[in-house]
C-alpha positions in Angstrom: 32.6 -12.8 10.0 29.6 -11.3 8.7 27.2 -14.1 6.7 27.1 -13.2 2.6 24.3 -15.1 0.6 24.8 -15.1 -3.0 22.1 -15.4 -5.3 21.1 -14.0 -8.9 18.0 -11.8 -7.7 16.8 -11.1 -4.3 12.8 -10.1 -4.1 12.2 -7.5 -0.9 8.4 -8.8 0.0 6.5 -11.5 -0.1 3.0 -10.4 -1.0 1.4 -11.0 -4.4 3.8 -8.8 -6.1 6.9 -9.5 -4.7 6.1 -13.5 -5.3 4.6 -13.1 -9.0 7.8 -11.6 -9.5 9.8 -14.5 -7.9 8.2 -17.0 -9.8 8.6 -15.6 -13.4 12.3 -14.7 -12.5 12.6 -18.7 -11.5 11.0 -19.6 -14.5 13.6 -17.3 -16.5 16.4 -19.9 -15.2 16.9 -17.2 -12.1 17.8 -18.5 -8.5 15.9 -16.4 -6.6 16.1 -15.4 -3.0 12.3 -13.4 -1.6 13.0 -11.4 2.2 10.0 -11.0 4.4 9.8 -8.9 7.4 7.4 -11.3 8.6 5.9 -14.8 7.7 5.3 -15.0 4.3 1.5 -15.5 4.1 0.8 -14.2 7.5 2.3 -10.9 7.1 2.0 -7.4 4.9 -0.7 -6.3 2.9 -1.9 -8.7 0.7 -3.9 -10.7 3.6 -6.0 -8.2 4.0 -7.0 -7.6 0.4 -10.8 -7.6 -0.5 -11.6 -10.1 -3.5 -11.3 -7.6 -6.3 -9.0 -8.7 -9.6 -9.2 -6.2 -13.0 -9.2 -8.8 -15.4 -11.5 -8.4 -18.9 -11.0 -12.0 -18.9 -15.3 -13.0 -20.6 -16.0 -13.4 -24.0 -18.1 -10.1 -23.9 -16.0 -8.2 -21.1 -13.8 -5.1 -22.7 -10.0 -4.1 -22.7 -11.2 -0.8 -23.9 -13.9 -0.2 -21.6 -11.6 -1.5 -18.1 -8.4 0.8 -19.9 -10.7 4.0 -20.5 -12.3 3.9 -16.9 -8.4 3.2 -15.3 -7.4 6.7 -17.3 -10.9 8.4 -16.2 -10.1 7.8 -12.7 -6.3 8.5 -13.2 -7.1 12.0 -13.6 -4.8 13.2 -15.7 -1.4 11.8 -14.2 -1.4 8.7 -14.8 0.7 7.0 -16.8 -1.1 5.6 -20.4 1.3 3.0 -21.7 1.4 1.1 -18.2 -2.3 1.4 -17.7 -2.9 -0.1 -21.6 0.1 -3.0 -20.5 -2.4 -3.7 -17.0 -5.8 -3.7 -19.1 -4.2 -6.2 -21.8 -2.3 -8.3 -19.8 -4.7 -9.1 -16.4 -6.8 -11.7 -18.3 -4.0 -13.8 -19.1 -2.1 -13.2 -15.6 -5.5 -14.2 -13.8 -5.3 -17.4 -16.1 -1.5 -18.2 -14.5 -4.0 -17.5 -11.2 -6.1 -20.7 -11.8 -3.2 -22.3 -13.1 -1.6 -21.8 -9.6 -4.6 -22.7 -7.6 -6.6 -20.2 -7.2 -10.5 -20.6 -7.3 -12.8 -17.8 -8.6 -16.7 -16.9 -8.0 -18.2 -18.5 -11.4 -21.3 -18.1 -13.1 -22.9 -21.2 -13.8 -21.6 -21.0 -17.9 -18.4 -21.2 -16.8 -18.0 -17.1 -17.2 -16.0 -15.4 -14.1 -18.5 -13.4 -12.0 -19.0 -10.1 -11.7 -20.2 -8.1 -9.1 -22.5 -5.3 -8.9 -21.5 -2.1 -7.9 -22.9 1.0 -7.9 -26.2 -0.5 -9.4 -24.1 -1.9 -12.3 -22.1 -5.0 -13.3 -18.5 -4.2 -13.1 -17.1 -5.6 -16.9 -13.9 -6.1 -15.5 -14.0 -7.4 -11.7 -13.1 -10.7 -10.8 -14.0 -12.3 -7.2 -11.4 -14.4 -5.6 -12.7 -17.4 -2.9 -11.0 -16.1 -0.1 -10.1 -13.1 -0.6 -6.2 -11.3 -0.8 -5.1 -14.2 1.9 -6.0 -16.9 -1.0 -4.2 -14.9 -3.3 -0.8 -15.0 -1.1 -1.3 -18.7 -0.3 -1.6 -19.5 -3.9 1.6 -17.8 -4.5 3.3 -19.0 -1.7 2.9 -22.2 -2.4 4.0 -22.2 -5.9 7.1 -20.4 -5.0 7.8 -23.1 -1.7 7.2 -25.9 -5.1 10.0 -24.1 -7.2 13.5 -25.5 -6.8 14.9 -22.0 -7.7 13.4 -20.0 -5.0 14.2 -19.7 -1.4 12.3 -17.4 1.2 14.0 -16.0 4.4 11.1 -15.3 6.9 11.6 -12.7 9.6 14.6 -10.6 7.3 14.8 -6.8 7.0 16.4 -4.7 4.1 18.0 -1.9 5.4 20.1 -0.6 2.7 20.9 -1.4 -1.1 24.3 -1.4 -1.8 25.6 -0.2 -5.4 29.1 -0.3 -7.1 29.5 2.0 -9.9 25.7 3.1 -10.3 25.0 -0.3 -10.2 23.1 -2.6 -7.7 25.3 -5.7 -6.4 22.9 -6.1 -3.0 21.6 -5.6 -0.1 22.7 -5.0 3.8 19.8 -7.0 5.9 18.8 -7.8 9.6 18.3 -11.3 11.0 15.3 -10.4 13.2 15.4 -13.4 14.9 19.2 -13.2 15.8 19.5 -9.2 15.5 22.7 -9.7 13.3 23.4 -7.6 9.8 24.2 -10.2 6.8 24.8 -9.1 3.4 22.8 -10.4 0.1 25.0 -10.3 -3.1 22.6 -10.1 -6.3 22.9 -8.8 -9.6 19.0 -7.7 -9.1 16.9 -6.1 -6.6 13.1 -6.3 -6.8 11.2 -4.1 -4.5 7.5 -5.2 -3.5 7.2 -3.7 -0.2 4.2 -2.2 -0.5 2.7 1.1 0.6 3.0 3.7 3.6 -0.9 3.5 4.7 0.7 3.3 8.6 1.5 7.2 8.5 -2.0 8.1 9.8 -4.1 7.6 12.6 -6.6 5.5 11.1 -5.9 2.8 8.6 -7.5 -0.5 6.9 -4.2 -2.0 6.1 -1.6 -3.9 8.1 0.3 -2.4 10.8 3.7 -3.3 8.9 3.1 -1.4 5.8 5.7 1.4 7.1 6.8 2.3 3.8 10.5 1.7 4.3 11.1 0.0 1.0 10.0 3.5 -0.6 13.2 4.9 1.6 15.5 2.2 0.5 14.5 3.0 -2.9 15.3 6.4 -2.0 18.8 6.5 -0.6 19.7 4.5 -3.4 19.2 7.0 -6.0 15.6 6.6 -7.0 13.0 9.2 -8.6 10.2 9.0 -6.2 6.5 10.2 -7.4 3.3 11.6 -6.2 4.0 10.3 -2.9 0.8 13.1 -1.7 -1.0 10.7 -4.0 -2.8 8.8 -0.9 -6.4 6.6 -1.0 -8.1 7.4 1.3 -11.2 4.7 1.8 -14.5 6.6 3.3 -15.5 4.5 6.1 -13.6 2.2 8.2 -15.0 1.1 11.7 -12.7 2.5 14.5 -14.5 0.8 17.6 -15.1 -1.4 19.1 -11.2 -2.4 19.5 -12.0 -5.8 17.7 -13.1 -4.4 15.0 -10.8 -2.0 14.1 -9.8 -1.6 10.3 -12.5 -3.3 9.1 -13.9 -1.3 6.3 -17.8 -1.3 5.2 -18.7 -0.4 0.9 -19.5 3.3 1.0 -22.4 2.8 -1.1 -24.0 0.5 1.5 -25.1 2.9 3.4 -27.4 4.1 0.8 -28.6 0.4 0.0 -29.5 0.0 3.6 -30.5 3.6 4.2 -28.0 4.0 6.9 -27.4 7.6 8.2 -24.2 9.1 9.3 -24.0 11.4 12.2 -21.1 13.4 14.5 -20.8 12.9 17.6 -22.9 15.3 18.5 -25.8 13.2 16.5 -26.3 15.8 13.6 -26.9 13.6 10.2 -24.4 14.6 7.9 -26.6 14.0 4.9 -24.4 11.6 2.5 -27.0 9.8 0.4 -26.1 12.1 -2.6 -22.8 12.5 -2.1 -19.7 10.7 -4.2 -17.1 8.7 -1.9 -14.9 11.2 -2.0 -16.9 14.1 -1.0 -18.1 11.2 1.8 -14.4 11.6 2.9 -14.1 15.4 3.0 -17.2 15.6 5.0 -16.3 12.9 7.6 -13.3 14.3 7.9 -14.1 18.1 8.6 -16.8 16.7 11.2 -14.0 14.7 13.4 -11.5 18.0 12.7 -13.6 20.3 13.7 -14.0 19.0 17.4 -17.5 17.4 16.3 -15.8 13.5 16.5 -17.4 10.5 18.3 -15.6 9.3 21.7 -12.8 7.6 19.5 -12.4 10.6 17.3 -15.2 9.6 14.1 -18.7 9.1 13.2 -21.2 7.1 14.1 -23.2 4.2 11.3 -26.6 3.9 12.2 -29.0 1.9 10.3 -32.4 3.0 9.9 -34.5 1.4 7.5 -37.9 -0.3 7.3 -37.3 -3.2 4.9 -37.5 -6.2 6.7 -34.1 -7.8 8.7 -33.5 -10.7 6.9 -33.2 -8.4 4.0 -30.8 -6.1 5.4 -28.6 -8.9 6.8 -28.7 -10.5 3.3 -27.7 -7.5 1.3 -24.8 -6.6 4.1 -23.8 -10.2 3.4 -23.5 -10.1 -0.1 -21.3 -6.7 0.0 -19.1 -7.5 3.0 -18.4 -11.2 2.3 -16.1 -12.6 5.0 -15.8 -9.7 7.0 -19.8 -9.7 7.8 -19.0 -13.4 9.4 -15.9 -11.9 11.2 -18.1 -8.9 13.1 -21.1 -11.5 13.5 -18.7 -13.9 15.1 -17.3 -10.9 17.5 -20.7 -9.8 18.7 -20.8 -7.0 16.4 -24.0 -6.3 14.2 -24.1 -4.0 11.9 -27.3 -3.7 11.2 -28.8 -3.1 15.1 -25.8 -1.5 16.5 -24.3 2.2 16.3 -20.6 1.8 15.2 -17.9 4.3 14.7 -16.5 4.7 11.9 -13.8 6.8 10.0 -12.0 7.6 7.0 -9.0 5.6 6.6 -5.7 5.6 4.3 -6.3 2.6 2.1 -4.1 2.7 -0.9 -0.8 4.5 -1.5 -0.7 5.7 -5.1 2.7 7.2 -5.4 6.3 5.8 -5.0 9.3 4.3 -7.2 8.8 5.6 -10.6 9.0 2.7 -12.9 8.9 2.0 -16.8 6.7 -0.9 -18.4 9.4 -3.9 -16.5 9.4 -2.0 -13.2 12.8 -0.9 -14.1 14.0 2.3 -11.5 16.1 5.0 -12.9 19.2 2.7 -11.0 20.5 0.0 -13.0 19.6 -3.6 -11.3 17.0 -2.0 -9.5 13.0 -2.8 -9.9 9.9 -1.8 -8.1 6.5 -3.5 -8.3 3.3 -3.2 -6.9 2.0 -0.9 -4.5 5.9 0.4 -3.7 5.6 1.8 -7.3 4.4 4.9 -8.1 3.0 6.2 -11.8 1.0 3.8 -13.0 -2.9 5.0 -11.3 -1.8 8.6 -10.9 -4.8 10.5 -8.8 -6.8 7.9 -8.3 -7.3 3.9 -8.5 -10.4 2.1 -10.4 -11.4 -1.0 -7.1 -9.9 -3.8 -8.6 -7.1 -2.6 -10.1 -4.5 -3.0 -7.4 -4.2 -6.8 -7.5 -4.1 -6.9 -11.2 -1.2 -4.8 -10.9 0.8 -7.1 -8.4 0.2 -9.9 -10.9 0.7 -7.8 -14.6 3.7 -6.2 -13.5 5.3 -8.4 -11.1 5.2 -10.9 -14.0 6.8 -8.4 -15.7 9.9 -7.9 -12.9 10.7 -11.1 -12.8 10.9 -11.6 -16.5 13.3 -8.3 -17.3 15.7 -8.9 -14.3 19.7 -9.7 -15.1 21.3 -12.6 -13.6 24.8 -11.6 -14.0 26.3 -11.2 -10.4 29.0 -9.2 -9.4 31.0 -9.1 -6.6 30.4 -6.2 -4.3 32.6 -5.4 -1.6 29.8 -5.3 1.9 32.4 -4.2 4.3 31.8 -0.3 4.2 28.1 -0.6 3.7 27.5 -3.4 6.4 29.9 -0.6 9.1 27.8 2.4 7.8 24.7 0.2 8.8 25.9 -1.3 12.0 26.7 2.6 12.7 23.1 4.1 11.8 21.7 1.2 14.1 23.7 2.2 17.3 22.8 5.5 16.7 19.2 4.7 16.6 19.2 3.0 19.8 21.0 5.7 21.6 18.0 7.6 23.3 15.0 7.5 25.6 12.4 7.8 24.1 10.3 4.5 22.8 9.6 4.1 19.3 5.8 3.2 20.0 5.3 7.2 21.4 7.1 8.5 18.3 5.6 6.6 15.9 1.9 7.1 17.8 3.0 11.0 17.8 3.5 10.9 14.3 0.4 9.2 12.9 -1.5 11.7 14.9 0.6 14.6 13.4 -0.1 13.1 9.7 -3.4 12.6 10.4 -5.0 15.7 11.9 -2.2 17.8 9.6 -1.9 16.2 6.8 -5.0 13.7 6.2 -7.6 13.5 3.6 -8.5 17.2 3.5 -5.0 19.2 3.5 -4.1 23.3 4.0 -0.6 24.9 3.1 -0.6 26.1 6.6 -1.7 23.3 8.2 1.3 21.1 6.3 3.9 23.3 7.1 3.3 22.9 11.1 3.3 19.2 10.2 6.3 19.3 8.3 8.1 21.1 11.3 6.8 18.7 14.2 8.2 16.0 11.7 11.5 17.3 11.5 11.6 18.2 15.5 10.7 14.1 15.9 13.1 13.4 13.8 16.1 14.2 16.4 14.8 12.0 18.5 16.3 9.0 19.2 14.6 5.8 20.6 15.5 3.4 23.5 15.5 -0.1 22.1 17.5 -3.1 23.3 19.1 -5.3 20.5 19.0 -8.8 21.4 17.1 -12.3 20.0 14.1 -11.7 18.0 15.0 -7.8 18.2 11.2 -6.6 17.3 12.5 -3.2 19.4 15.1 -2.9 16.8 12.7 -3.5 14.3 10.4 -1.0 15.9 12.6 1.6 16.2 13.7 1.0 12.2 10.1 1.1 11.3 9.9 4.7 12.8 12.9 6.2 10.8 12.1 5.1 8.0 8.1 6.4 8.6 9.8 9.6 9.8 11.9 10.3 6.5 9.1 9.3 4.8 7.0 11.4 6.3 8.6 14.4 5.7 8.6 13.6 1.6 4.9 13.1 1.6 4.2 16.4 3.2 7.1 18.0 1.1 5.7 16.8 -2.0 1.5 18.1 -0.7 3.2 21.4 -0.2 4.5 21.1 -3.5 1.3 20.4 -5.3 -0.6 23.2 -5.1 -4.3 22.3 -6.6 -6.8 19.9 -6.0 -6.8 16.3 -7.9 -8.0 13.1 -7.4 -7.2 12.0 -3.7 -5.2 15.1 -2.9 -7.5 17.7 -2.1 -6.1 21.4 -0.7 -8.7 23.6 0.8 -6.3 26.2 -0.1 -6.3 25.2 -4.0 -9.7 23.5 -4.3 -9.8 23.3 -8.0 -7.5 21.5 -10.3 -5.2 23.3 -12.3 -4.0 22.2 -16.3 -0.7 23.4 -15.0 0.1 21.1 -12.4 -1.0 17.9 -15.1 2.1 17.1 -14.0 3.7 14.5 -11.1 5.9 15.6 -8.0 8.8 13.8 -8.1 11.5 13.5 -4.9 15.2 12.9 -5.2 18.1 13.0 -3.2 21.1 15.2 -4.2 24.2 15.9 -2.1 22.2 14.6 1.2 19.0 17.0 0.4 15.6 15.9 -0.3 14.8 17.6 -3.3 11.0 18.1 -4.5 10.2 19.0 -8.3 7.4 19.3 -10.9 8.2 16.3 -14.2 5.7 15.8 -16.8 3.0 13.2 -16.7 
């Protein structure tokens, strides 16, 4: 008989969102259960976050000022009300921070530090010690203290079950057994996270797949400007150690560091904003003009003395300068390739200020949501938003259970699984076959024709099945899930860039280069009857 766990909420994730979210619904009286794919803490996203909090949280730091630079950079699409709610609200989540554990860079007033960035002092960046991996250990640890919440490491959701338009649960796989079990909740809170793993290159975590996004999806969800994707400007590719680490754009003009192809021609970036960094990097690797490992190169060249270089490359990098220095890797002697990199997802769920979805029971926060930053992100504000509005979650979640009937969902499952497993073909050449497709087709710099081809060679990938084996600590299964789901996915990204047709903050069309007043608009993706369904709503 299949296992069914009963519980008021269940939280899909267990990065800084997804716990934030756990904890307030605890505190709300809430017995709360939090699935993780992995480890909690040694899994996901939030590891591998830089230091960066939004939080106007000094005496002569501004609201105003962090709120009219988060629209600014929005570009048009995103969402006012929940960017006011993140620019009021981060100073007194980063005080629940502290109260949690957390320690911050200080001045020696007492004021939280702020960087400089771009030869100014950010008003509203906070540094964490340690880094995203202190933020999810705080969190983890306050959740592990709370007699109300219990975390399941090594769990999958595969499917959200509803009962009259209503959520009652979820379907999930025991990793470590292989064997479907059923949640029952009266809640589901999604904190998944984003779909960075679609392309080739990538700063993020190899498990950040997006299928949360197609759980959300299947369910009956309004998805948004999924096209929306971050791209960061340069990330190192080689050597294989060092892969994913990514080095501040703007240090290459502190250090005077100079780009080059791989057929050494300086692609003259001192001048250039970091997304116009980007589009050149990228046509230079499309163009057939990549290093061996398909980038640029990094070389500094600069006459102030080496201690001084090492010092300021310290002082931007933080941990990850003692990371290369402790793998042999110097930045400032060597000649390191680089790349563009998908970062940040900005699109997803569509939420309203409490993460609520357009299905009853049903909440998204974090990255796995999708109209708060619109075209483009301001640094810091990603963790602020795991903390304002998985606060928020937690606190506007039901607790009134109902009693769903599993037995069709959990055989419609057990079905899609033994179909997944019924081919030849391995789910590491698929999914390597489709990050390649996504990146050289659909990457930073995008064409209509270009995203139709990709858009076909998704859906031919799609009919292929994978051959997995299903036994004890099934990470085949797992695998071959992972793909599916990045598959279907896929195909609503590049749906949706076809969709768009202008140019606006991280998606960029050579074929529409400019931005157009009449697309000030998102792209949303729906369901109907079976059919993905792509449209135009208002912003």
């Amino acid at each position: 008989m299949t296992e069914i766990i009963k519980t008021n909420v269940v939280v899909i994730g267990g990065g800084a969102a997804g716990l934030r979210s756990a904890l307030e619904a605890a505190a709300q009286g809430r017995e709360v259960l939090v699935l993780s794919k992995g480890v909690v803490g040694k899994s996901g996203i939030t590891p591998l976050a830089s230091f960066g909090i939004s939080a106007a949280v000094n005496n002569d730091d501004s609201i105003d000022r962090h709120l009219e630079e988060s629209l600014r950079v929005a570009q048009g699409i995103g969402n006012p009300k929940l960017l006011q709610i993140l620019a009021q609200e981060s100073p007194a989540r980063l005080k629940d921070l502290v109260a949690y554990g957390l320690t911050f860079k200080m001045e020696d007033d007492g004021r939280f530090y702020h960087p400089v960035r771009a030869g100014k002092r950010d008003n509203h960046t906070c540094c964490i010690n340690g880094g995203g991996f202190s933020l999810n250990q705080a969190l983890r640890r306050a959740a592990e203290a709370s007699p109300r919440i219990r975390i399941l490491n090594d769990t999958m959701a595969l499917k959200i079950v509803k009962e009259d338009d209503q959520v009652v649960g979820l379907v999930v796989l025991d990793i470590a057994s292989g064997k479907l079990a059923a949640v029952s909740a009266a809640s589901v809170i999604l904190a998944t996270g984003g779909y960075e793993e679609l392309w080739h290159f990538t700063d993020t975590s190899t498990d950040s797949t997006g299928e949360g996004i197609c759980l959300a999806m299947d369910a009956g969800a309004d998805l948004v400007d999924l096209e929306m994707v971050l791209f960061y400007p340069l990330v190192m590719i080689h050597p294989p150690s060092a892969i994913g680490c990514s080095v501040p754009y703007d240090l290459a003009t502190n250090i005077n560091a100079r780009l080059l192809d791989g057929r050494m021609r300086d692609l003259s970036t001192k001048a250039l904003s970091p997304f116009d960094l980007i589009k050149t990097a990228y046509r230079a690797i499309r163009s057939g003009s990549a290093t061996p490992n398909g980038g640029i190169y990094f070389k500094v060249e600069c006459e102030m003395p080496e201690t001084q270089i090492i010092e300021i490359i310290k002082e931007r990098m933080g941990v990850r300068f003692t990371h290369l220095q402790k793998m042999g890797i110097s930045l400032h002697r060597d000649r390191i390739e680089m790349s563009p990199a998908s970062h940040y997802c900005l699109g997803g769920v569509q939420i309203d200020e409490d993460g609520r979805t357009n299905i009853k029971g049903l909440f998204a926060t974090g990255e796995v949501s999708g109209n708060i930053h619109g075209a483009g992100r301001v640094f810091s504000n990603a963790l602020a938003e795991t903390q304002v509005f998985g606060y928020r979650a937690g606190r506007a979640v039901t607790s009134n259970a109902r009693n769903g009937d599993f037995s069709e969902p959990l055989a419609k499952v057990e079905k899609e699984i033994q179909e997944v497993c019924s081919g030849f073909k391995s789910p590491a050449a698929i999914r390597s076959d489709l990050k390649m497709i996504m990146w050289t087709l659909a990457g930073p710099v995008r064409h209509g024709d270009l995203m139709t081809e990709a858009l076909n060679r998704i859906i031919e990938l799609s009919h292929n099945n994978m051959r997995v084996k299903r036994d004890t600590f099934c990470q085949q299964l797992v695998a071959a899930l992972e793909v599916k789901a990045m598959i279907r996915l896929a195909e609503a990204v590049v749906r949706s860039g076809l969709e768009r047709t202008e140019s606006r903050g991280h998606h960029f069309r050579d074929d529409y280069p400019q931005m157009d007043d009449g697309w000030r608009a998102h792209t949303r993706v729906r369901i109907l009857k079976d059919e993905m369904i792509i449209d135009k709503i208002p912003a």
